[in-house]
N, C-alpha and C positions, 0 to 999 in steps of 0.2 A: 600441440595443437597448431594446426597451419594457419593465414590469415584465412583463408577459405571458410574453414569452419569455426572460428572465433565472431566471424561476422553472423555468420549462421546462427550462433548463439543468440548474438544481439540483437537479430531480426523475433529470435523469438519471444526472448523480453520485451520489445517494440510490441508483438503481435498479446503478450499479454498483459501489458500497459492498457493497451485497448479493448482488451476484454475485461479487466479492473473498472476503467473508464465507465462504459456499457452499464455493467452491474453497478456498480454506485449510481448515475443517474436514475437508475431503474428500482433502486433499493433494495436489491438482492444483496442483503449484506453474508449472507451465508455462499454463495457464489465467492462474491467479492474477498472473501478470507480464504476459500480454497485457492484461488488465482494468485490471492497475494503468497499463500507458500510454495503453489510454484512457481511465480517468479523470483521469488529469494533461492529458491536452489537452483535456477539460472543464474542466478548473479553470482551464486557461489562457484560453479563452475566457471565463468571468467575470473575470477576471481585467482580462482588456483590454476588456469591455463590462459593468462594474459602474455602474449609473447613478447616479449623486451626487442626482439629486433625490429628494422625498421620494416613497416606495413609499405608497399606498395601505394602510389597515390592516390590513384582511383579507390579502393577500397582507404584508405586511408579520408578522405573525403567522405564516401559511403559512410563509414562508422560515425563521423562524425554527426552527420545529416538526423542517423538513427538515434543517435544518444539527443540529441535535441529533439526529438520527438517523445523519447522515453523522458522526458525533462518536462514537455510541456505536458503526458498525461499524466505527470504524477502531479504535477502545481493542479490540474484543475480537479483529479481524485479529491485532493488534500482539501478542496474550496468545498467540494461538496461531503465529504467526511468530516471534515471539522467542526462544525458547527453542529453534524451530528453528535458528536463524539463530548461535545462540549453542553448540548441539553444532556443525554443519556447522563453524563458527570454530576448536573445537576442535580437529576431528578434520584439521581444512590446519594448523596447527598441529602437533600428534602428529607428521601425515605429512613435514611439514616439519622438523622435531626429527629422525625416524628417517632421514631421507635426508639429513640433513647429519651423525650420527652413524654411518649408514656411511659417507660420503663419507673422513672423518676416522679410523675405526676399522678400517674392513672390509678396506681394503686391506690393510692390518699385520696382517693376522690371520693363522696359519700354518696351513695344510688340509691 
């Protein structure tokens, strides 16, 4: 893979960083999970055709510029997923708590 099209790749993880973005402030989390695996199979693709020799400056700059953007929407993804992800945790928790304390209680109870 040339620089040409390695960059190409990263513009298109740039371009689904922000569609991830989009869907999470919107709570489309069902969106938001499809996007996230195809940006993982972008990333696998650099992954397995990241070229070792030296990039060009300009594009070497470009890449750069891209990966910092792909940086800042995964921090802000993460600020509005997290705290999702950290109630959601809770409440199987809770629900898990209340169905093992009927499990244990409910029975014995006289009605």
């Amino acid at each position: 893979m040339n620089s040409i099209e390695l960059i190409s790749i990263y513009e298109k993880v740039d371009q689904l960083t922000v569609n991830m973005l989009t869907a999470a402030q919107s709570g489309d989390w069902d969106l938001l999970g499809q996007l996230e695996r195809d940006c993982s199979g972008q990333v696998s693709i650099l992954k397995n055709n990241e070229i070792q020799s030296e990039m060009p400056v300009d594009l070497k700059t470009k890449k750069i510029s891209i990966i910092k953007n792909i940086l800042a929407n995964d921090k802000a993804i993460r600020e509005i997923t997290e705290p999702w992800m950290q109630e959601l945790s809770n409440l199987m928790k809770n629900s898990h708590t209340t169905r093992k304390l009927s499990q244990s209680y409910g029975a014995n109870q006289v009605g």
